[in-house]
VOPAGU-2260 file (C-alpha; in pm, 1 decimal, decimal comma):
REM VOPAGU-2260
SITE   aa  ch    i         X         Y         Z
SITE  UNK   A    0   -1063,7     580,3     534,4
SITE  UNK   A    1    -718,3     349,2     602,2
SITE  UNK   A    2    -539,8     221,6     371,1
SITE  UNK   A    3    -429,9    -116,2     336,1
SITE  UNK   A    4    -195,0    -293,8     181,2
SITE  UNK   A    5     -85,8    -669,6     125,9
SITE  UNK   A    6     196,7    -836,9     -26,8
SITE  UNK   A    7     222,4   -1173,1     -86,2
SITE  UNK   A    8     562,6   -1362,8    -202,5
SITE  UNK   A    9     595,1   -1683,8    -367,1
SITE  UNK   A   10     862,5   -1931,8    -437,8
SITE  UNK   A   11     982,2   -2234,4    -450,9
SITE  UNK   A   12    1065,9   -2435,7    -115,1
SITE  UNK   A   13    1405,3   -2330,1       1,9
SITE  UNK   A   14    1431,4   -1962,4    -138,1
SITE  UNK   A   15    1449,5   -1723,4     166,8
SITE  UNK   A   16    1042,5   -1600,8     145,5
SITE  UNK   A   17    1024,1   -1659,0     523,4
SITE  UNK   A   18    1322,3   -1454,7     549,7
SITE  UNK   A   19    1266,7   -1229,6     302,7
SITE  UNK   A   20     907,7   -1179,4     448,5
SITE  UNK   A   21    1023,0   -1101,1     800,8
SITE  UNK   A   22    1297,4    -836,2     672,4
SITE  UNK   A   23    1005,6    -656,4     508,9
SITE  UNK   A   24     810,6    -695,2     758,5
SITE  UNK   A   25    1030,1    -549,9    1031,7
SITE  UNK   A   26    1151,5    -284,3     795,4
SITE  UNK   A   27     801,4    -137,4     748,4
SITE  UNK   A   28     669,6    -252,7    1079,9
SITE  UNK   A   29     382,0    -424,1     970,1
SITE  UNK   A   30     245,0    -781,6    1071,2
SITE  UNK   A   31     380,4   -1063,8     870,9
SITE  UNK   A   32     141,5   -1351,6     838,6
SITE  UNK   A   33     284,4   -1694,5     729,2
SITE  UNK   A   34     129,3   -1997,8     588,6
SITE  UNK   A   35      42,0   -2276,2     784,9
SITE  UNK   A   36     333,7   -2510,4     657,8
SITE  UNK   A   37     393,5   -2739,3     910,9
SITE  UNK   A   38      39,7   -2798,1    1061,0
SITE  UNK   A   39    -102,6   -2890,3     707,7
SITE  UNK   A   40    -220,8   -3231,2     700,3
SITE  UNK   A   41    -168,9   -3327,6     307,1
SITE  UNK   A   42     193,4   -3246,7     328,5
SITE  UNK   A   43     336,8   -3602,4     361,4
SITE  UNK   A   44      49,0   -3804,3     126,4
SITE  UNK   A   45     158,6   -3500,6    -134,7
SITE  UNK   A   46     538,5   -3595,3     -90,7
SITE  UNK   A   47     454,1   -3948,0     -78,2
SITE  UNK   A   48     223,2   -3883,6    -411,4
SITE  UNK   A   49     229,7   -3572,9    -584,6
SITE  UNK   A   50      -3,3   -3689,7    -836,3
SITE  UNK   A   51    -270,9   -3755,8    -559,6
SITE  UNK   A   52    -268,2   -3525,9    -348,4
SITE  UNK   A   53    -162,6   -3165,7    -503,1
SITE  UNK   A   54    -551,4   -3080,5    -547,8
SITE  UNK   A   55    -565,3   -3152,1    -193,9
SITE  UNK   A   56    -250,7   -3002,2     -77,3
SITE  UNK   A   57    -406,5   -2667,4    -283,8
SITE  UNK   A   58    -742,8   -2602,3    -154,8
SITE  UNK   A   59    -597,5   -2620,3     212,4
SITE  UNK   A   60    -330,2   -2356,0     107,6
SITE  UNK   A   61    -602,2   -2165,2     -41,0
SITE  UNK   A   62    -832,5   -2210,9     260,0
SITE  UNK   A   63    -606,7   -2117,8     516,4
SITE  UNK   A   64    -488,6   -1810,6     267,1
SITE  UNK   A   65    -873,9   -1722,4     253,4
SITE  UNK   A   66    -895,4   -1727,0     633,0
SITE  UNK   A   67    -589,2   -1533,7     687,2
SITE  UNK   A   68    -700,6   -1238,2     492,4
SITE  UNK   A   69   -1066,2   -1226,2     652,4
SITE  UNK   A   70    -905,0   -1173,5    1003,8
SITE  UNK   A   71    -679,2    -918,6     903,8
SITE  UNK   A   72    -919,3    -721,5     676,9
């Protein structure tokens, strides 16, 4: 049976996991998956109001997470 292994990183905006993801990712040659940042569309109502839409914001994360990992595994 293969092995597999994940790692996920987490941080706050600005600190280097893109870049830190693709260094490990070309170091160990395996496929780096990122999430879908820029094509989410609760990112400017959660900007505009945090309060609001951070549930929303959440479950799409966790959504597109979810679907992520079932194509890979």
């Amino acid at each position: 049976m293969e092995d597999h292994y994940f790692i996920a990183i987490a941080g706050n905006i600005g600190v280097g996991k893109t870049t830190m993801t693709r260094l490990i990712s070309e170091k160990l040659e395996w496929e780096a998956y990122y999430e879908p940042v820029i094509t989410n569309p609760y990112l400017d109502d959660f900007y505009a109001d945090m309060d609001r839409w951070s549930f929303h914001l959440q479950v799409y994360f966790l959504s597109k997470r979810f679907e992520i990992i079932r194509t890979v595994l």
